[in-house]
C-alpha positions as CSV (number, residue, x, y, z in Angstrom):
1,X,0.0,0.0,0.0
2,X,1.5,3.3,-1.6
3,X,2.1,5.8,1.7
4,X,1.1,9.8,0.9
5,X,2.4,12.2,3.1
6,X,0.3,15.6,4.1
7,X,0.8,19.1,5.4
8,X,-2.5,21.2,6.7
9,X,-2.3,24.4,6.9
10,X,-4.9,26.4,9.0
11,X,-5.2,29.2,11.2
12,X,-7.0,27.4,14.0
13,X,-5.1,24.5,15.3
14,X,-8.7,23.1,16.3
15,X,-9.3,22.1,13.2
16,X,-5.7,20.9,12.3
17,X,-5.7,18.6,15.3
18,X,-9.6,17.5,13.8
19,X,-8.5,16.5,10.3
20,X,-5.3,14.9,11.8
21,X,-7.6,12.9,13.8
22,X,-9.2,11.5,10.8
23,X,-5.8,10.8,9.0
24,X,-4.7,9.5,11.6
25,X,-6.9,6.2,11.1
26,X,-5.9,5.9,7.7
27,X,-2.6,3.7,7.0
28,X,-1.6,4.7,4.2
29,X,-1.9,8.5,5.2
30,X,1.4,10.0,7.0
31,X,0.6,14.0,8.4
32,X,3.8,14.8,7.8
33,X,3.5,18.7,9.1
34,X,1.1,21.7,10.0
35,X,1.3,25.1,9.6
36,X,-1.0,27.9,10.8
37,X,-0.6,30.3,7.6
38,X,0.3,30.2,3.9
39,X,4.1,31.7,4.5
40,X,5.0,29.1,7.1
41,X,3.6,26.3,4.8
42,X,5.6,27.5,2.3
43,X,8.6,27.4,4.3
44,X,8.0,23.8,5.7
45,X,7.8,23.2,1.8
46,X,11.3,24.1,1.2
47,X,12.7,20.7,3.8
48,X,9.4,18.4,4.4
49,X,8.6,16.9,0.8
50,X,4.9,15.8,0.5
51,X,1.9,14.4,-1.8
52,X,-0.4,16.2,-1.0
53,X,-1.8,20.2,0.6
54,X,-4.3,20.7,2.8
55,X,-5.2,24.1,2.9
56,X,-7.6,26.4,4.1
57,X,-8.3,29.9,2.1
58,X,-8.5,32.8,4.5
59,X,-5.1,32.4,6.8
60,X,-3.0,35.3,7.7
61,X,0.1,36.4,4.9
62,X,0.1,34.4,1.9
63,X,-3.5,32.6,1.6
64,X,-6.5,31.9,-0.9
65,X,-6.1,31.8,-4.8
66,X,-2.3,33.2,-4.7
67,X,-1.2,31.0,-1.9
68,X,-2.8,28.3,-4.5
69,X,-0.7,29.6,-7.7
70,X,2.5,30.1,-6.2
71,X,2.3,26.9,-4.3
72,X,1.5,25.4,-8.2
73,X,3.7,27.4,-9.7
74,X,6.8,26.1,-7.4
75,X,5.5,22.7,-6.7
76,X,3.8,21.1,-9.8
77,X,4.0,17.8,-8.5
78,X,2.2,18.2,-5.4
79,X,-1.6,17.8,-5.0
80,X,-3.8,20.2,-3.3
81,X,-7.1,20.3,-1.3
82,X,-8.8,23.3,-0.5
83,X,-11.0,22.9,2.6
84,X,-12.9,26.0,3.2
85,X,-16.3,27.8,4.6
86,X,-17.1,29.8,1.6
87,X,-19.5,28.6,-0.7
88,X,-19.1,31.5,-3.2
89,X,-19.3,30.9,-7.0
90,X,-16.8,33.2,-8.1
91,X,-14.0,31.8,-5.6
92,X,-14.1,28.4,-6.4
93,X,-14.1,29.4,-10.0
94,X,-11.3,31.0,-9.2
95,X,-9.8,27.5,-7.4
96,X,-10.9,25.8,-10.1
97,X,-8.5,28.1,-13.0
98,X,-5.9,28.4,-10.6
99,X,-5.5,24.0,-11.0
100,X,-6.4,22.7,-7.3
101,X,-7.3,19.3,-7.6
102,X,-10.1,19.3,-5.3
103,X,-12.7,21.7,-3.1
104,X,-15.0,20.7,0.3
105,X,-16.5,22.8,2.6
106,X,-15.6,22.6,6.3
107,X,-19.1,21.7,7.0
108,X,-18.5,18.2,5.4
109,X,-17.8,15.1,7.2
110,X,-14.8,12.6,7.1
111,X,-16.7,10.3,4.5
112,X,-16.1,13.5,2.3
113,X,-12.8,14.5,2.7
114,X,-11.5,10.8,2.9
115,X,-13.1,10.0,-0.5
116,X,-11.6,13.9,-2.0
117,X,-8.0,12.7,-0.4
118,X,-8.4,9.2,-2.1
119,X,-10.0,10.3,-5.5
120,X,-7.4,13.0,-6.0
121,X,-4.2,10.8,-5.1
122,X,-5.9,8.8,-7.4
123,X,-4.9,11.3,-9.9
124,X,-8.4,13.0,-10.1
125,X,-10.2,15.8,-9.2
126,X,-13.0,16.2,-6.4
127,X,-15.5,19.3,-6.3
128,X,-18.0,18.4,-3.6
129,X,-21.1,18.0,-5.3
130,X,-22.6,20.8,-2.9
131,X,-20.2,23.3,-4.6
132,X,-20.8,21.9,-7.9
133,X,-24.4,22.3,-7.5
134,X,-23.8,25.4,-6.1
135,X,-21.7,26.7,-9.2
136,X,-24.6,25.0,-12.1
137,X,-27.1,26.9,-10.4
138,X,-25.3,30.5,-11.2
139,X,-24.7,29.0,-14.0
140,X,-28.7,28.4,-14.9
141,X,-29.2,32.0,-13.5
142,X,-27.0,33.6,-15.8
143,X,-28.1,31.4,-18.9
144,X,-31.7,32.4,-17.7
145,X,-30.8,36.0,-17.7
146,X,-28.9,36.3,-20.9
147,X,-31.9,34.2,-23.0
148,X,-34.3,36.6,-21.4
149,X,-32.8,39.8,-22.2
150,X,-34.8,40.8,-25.8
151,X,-32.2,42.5,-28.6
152,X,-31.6,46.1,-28.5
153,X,-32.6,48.1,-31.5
154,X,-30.0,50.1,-33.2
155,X,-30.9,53.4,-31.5
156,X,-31.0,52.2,-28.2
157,X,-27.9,50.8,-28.7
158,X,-26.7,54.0,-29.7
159,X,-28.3,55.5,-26.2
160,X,-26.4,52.7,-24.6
161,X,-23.2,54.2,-25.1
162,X,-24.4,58.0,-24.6
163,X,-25.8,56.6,-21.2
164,X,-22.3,54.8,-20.5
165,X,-20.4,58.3,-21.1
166,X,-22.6,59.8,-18.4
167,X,-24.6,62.0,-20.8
168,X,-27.8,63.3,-19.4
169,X,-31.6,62.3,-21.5
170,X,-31.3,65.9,-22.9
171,X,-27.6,65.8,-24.0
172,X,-28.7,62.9,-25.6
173,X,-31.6,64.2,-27.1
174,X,-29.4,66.9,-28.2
175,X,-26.9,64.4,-29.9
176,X,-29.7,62.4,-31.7
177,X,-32.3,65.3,-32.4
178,X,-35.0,63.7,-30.8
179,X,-36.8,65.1,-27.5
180,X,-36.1,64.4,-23.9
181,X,-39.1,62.8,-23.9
182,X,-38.3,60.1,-26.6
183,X,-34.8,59.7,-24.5
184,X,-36.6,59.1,-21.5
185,X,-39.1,56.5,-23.3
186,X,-36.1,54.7,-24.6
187,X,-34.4,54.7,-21.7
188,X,-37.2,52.9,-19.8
189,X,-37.4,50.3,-22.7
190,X,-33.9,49.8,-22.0
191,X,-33.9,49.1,-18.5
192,X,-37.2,46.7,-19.0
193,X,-35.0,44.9,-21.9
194,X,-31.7,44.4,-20.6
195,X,-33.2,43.6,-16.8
196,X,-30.7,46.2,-15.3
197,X,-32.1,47.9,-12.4
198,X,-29.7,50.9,-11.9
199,X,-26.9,52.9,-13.8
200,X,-24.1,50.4,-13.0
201,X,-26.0,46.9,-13.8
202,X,-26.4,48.7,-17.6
203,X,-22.9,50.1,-17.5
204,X,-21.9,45.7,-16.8
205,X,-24.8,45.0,-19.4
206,X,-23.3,47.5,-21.7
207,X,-19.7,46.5,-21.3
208,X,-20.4,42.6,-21.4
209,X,-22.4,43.1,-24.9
210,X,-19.7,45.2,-26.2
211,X,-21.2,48.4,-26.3
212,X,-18.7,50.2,-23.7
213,X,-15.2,50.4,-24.0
């Protein structure tokens, strides 16, 4: 039986001495070191060669996705678990690009990290299904709100942008020789198309359909 040797890193040493616990059952899985933030991990990297990272996101100095790239960056070999409370889209998108092999919220129990340990030394990857369900469902919601949004015509396109460079309904009116009025229409037909509800979600509208430098 092939024996993998582990370093956790975490700012509270109660939940160190938890997972260690766990590992401890395991034969073929050596703790080999701790460390309470990302700096001192990467330190105990330099002398204390291991298999695989147990980290946690939020520790003091080096932590989250940079602690994950320059621990990739300078050790390509070594696998890496990201054990954290966040349940956030966006960050475990960004775990996802920056290559960490797997993702489980502290919330989860030893079946879970157990069978994220084994699948990943295993030479795959393990999102818990909670985060992956979690990240399909923004998914949906954005695919919902993009097929829902109805086409701009060509002239409020053309407000679009005059509405991005902070132009008021009668400098635009101004611009386009029609009335305030007719700005004011077409700006309401806007906001009902693109489902922006304020200034900023059509600036992100505008800029994500190309219509804003």
């Amino acid at each position: 039986m092939q024996q993998y040797n582990i370093i956790i890193a975490d700012d509270h040493q109660m939940f160190i001495d938890g997972v260690r616990l766990i590992l401890k059952q395991q034969k073929n899985l050596s703790v080999a070191a701790q460390a309470l933030n990302g700096d001192e991990l990467m330190q105990l990297l330099l002398a204390k060669p291991c298999d695989l990272v147990i980290t946690d996101l939020n520790m003091p100095g080096l932590s989250g996705i940079e602690l994950i790239r320059t621990l990739k960056k300078n050790y390509p070999g070594i696998k890496l678990l990201v054990i954290s409370m966040h349940n956030d889209h966006e960050l475990v998108h960004e775990v996802l690009m920056a290559e960490a092999e797997g993702y489980i919220l502290k919330n989860s129990g030893k079946k879970e990290l157990l069978e994220a340990i084994n699948a990943i030394m295993d030479g795959k990857t393990h999102y818990e299904k909670a985060v992956l369900d979690m990240m399909l469902r923004n998914v949906r919601v954005k695919e919902k709100a993009r097929t829902a949004a109805k086409p701009l015509s060509a002239r409020e396109q053309e407000i679009v942008q005059l509405i991005v460079q902070e132009l008021t309904s009668r400098e635009i009116g101004d611009r386009l020789f029609i009335s305030k009025q007719t700005v004011d229409k077409h700006r309401l037909n806007i906001m009902e198309k693109t489902g922006a509800a304020t200034l900023v979600g059509l600036i992100k509208y505008a800029i994500q359909e190309g219509l804003a430098s």
